[in-house]
N, CA, C and O of each residue as an XYZ file, in Angstrom:
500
protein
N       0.839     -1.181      0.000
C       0.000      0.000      0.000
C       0.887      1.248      0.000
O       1.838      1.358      0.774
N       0.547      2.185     -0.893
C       1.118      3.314     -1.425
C       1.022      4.011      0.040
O       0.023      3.683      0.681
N       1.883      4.892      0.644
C       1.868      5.936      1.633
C       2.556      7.181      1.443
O       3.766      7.127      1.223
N       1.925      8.399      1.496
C       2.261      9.416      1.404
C       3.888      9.951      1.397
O       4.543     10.126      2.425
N       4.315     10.138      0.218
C       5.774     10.884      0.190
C       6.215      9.484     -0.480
O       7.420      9.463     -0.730
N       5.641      8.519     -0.767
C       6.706      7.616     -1.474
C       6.836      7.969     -3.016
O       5.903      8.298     -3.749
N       8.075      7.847     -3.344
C       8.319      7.815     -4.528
C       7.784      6.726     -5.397
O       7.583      5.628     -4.877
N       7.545      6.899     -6.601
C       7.416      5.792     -7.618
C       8.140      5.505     -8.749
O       8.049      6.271     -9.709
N       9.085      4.202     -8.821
C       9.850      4.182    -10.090
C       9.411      3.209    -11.103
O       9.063      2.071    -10.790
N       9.421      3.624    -12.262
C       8.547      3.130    -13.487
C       9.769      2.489    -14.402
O      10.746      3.032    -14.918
N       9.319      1.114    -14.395
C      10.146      0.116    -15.598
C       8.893     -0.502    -16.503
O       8.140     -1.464    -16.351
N       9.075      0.731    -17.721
C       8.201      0.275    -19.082
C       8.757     -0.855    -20.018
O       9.685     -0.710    -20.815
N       8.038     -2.009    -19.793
C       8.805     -3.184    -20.520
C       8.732     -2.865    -22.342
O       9.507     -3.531    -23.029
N       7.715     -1.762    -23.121
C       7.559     -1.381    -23.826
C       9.202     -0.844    -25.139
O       9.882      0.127    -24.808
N       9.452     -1.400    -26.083
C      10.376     -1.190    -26.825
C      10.889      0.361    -26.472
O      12.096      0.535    -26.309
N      10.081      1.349    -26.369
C      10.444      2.505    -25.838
C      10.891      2.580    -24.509
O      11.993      3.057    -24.238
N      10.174      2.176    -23.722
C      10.845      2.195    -22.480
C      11.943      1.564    -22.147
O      12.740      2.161    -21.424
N      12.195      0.420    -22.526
C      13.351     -0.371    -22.875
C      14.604      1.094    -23.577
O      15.703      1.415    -23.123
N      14.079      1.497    -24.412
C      15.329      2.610    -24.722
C      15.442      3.448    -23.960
O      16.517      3.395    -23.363
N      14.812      4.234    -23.685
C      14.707      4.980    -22.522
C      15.838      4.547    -21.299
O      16.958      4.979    -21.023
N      15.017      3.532    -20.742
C      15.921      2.814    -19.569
C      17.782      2.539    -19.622
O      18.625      2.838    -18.776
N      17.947      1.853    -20.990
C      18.893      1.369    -21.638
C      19.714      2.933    -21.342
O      20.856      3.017    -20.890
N      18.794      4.162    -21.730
C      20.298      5.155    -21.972
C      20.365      6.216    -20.770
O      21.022      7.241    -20.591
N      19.234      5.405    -19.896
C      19.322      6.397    -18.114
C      19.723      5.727    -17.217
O      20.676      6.076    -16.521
N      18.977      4.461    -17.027
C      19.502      3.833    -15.915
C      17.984      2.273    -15.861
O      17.315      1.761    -16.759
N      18.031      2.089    -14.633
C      17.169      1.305    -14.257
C      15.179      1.508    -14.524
O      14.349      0.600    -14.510
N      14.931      3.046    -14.748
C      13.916      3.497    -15.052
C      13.254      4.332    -16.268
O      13.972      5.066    -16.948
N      12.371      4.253    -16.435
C      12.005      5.096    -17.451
C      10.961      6.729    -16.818
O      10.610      7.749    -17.411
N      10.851      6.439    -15.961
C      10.113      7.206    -15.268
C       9.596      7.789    -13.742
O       9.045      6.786    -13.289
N       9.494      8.648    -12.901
C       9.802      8.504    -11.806
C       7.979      9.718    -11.311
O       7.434     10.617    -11.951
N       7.721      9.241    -10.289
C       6.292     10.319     -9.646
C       6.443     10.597     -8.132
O       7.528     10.730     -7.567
N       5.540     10.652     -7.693
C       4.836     11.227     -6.344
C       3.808     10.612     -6.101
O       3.050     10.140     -6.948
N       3.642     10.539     -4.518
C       1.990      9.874     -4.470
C       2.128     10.423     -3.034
O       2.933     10.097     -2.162
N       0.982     11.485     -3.004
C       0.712     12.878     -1.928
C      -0.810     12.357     -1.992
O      -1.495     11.850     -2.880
N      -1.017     12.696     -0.717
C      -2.711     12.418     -0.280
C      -2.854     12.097     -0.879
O      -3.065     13.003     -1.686
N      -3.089     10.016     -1.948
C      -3.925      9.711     -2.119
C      -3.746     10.277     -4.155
O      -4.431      9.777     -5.048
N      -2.933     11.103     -4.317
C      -3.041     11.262     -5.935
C      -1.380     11.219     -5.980
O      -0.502     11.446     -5.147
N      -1.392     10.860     -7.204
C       0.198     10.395     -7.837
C       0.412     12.485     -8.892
O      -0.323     13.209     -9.564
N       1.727     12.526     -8.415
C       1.641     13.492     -9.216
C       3.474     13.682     -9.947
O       4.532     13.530     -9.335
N       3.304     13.982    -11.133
C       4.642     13.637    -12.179
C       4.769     14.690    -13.430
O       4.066     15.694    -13.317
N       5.232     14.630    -14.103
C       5.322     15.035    -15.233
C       5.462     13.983    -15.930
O       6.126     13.007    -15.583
N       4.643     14.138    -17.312
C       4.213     13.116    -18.702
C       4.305     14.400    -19.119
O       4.123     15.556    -18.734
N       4.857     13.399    -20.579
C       5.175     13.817    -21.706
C       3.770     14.345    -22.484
O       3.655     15.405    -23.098
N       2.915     13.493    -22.323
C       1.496     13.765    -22.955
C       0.821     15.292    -22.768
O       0.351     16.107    -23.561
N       1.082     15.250    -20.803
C       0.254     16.019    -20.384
C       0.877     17.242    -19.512
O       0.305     18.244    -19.081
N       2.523     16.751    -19.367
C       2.930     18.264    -18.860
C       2.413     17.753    -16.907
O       1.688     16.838    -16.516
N       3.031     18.617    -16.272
C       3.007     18.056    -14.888
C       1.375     17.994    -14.286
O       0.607     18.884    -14.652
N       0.957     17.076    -13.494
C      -0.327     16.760    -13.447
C      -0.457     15.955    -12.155
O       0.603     15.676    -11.595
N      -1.657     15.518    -11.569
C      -2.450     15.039    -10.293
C      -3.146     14.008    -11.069
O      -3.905     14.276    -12.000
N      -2.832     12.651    -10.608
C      -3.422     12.031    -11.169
C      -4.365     10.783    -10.029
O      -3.715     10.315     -9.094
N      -5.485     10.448    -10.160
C      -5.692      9.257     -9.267
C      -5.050      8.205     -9.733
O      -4.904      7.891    -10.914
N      -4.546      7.488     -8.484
C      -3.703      5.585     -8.935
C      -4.403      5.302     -9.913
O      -3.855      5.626    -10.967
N      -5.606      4.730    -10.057
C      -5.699      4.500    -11.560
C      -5.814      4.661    -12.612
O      -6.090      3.865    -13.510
N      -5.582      5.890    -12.630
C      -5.561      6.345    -13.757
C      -3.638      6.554    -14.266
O      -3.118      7.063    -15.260
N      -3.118      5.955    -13.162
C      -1.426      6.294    -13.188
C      -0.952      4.996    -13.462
O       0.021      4.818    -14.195
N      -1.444      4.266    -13.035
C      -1.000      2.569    -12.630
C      -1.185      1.692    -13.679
O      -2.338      1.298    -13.855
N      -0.173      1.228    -14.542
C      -0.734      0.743    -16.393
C      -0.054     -0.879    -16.007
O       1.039     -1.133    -15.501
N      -1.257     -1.918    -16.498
C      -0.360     -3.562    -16.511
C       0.994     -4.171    -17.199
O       1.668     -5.172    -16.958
N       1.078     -3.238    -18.055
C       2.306     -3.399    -18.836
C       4.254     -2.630    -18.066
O       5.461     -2.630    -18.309
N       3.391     -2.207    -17.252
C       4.827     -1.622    -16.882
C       5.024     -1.897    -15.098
O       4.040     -1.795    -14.365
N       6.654     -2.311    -14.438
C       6.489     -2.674    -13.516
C       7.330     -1.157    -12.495
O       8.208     -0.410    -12.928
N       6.667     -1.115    -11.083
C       6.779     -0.417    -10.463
C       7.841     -0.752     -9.250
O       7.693     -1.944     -8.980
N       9.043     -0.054     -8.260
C       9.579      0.229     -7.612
C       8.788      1.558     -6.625
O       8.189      2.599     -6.894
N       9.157      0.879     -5.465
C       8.771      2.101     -4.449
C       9.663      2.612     -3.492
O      10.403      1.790     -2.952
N       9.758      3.856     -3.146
C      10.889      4.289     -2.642
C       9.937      5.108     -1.333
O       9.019      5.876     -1.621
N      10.347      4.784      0.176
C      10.117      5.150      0.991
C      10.905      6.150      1.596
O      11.652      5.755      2.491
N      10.917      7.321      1.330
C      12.179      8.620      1.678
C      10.860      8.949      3.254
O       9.689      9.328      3.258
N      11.727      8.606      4.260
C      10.991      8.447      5.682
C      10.595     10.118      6.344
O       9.659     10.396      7.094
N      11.865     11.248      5.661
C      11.814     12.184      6.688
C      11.322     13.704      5.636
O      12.219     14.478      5.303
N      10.270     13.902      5.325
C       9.642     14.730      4.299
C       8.726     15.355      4.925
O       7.806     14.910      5.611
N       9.101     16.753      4.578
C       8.118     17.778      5.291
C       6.902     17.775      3.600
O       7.054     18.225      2.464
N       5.992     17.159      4.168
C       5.372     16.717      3.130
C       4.274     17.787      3.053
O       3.702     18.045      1.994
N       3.995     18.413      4.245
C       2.871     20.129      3.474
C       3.914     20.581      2.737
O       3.624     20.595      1.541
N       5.079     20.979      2.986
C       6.296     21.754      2.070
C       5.936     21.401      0.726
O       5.601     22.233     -0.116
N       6.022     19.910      0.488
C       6.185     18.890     -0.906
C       5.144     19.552     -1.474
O       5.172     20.529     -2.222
N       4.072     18.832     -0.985
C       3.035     19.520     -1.444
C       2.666     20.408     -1.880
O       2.078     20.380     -2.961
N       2.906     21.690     -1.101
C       2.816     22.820     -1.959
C       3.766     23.116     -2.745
O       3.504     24.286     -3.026
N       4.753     22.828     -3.323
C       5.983     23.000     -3.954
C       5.597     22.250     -5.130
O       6.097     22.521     -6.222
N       4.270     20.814     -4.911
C       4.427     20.366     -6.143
C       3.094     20.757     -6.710
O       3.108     21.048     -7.906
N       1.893     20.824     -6.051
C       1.047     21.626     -6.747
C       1.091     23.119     -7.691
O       0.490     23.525     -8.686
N       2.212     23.694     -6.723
C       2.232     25.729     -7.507
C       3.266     24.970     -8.840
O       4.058     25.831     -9.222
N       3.493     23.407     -9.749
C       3.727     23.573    -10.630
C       2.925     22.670    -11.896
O       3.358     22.257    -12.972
N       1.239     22.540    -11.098
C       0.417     21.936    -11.808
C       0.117     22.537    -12.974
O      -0.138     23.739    -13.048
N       0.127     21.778    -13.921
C      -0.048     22.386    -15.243
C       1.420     22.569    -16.440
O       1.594     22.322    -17.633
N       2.065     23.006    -15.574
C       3.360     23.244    -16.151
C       3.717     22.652    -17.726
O       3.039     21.766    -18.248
N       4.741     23.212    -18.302
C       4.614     22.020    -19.552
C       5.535     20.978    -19.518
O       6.330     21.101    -18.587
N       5.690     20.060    -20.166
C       6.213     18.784    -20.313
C       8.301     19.972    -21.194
O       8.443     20.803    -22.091
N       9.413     19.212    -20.108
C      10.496     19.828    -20.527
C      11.075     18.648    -21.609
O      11.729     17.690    -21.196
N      10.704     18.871    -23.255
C      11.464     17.305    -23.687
C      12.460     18.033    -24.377
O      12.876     17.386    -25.338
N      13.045     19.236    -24.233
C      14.215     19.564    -24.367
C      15.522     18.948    -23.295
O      16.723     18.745    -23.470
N      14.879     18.837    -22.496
C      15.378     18.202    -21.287
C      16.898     19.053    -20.841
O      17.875     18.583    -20.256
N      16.678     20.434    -21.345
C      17.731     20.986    -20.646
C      17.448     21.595    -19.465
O      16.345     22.135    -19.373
N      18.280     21.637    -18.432
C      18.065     22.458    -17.149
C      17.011     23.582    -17.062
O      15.960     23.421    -16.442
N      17.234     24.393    -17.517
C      17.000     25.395    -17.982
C      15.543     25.446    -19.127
O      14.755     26.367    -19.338
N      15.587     24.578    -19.488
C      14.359     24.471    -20.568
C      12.725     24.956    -19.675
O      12.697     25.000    -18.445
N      11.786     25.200    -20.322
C      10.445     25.487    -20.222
C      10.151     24.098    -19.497
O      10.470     22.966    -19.858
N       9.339     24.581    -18.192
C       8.842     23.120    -17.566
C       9.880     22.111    -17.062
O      11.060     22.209    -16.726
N       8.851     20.934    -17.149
C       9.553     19.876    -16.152
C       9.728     18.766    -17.200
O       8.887     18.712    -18.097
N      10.834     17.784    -17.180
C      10.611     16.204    -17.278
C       9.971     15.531    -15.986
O       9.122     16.069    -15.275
N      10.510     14.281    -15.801
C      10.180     13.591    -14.462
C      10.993     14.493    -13.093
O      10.688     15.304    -12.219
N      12.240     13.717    -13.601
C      13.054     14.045    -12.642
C      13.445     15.378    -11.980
O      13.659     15.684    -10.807
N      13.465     16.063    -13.134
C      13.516     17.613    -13.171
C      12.261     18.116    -11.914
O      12.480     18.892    -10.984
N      11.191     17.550    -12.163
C      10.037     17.909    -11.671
C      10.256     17.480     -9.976
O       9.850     18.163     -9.036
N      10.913     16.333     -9.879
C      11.092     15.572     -8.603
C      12.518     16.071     -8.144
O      12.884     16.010     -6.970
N      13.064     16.423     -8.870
C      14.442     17.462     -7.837
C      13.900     19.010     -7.573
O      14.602     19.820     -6.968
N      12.881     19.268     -7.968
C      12.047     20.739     -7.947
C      11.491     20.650     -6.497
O      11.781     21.374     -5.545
N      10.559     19.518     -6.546
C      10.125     19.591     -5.148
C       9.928     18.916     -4.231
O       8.870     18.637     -3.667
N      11.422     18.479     -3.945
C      11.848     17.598     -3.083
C      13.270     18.525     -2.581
O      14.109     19.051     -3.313
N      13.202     18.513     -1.082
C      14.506     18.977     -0.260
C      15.380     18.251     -0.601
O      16.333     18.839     -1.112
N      15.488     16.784     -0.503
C      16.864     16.293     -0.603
C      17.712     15.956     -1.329
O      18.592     15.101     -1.236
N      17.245     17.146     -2.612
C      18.121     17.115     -3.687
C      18.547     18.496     -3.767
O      17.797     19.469     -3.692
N      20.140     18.520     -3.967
C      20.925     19.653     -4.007
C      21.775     19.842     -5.314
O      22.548     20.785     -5.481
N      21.579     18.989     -6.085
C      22.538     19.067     -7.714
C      21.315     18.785     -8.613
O      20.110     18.780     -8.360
N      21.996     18.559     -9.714
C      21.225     18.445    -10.905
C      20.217     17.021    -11.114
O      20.717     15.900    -11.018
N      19.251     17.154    -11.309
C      18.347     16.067    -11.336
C      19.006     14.593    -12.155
O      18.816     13.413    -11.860
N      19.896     15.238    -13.358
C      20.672     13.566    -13.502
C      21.731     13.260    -12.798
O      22.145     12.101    -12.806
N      22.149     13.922    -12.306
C      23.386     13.116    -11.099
C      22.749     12.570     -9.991
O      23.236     11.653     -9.330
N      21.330     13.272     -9.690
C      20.767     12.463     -8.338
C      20.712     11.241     -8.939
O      21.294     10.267     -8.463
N      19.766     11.179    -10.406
C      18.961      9.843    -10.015
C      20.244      8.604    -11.187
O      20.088      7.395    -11.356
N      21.380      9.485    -11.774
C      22.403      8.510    -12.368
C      21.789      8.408    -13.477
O      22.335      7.639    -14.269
N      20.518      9.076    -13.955
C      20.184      9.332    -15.348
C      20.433     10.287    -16.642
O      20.859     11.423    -16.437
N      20.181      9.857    -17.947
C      20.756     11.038    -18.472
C      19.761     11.479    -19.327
O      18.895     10.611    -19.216
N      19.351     12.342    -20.144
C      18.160     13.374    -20.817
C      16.736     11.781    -21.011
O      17.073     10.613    -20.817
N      15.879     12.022    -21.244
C      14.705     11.303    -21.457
C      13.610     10.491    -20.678
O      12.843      9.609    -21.066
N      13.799     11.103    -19.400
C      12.966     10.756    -18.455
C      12.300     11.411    -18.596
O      11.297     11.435    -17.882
């Protein structure tokens, strides 16, 4: 059972995700799951609130990451004021919007460098 502040890591067994993974690391994708809604940046839709099922797909397998010490009203509001945002598939620092990770070193404290050195990934998350 999902609990507040856990991370979610996404392995798309999908030929794409497979590339993806192949040129980042272990994942293709990474979220949030705050009261009860998962919230990330997609490519489709640009950063977003989503309910589990509407987040949770049979084809792809999930990792959960329990980060224990999260001032999680902080999170929260840090990750809502960037609902909507657009999807970054320039994937530069600096670019318009968020990718995943980008989005999850935004609003999360315990990241202090660049979103691919945290997570050992490189552009396409």
């Amino acid at each position: 059972m999902l609990e507040t502040g856990d991370l979610i890591f996404v392995r798309d067994e999908s030929d794409m995700g497979q590339a993806i993974q192949t040129s980042t690391g272990n994942y293709s994708h990474v979220a949030i799951y705050l009261d009860g809604m998962i919230y990330h940046a997609s490519e489709q839709a640009g950063v977003v609130c989503q309910e589990p099922a509407d987040f949770f797909e049979s084809n792809h397998l999930y990792d959960i990451y329990v980060y224990p010490e999260l001032d999680i009203q902080s999170v929260k509001e840090k990750a809502c004021k960037h609902l909507g945002a657009p999807y970054n598939a320039s994937f530069y620092p600096d670019g318009i919007g968020f990718y995943c990770s980008q989005y999850m070193a935004e609003i999360l404290p315990i990241f202090e460098s660049d979103s691919h050195e945290i997570w050992g990934w490189g552009a396409g998350n």
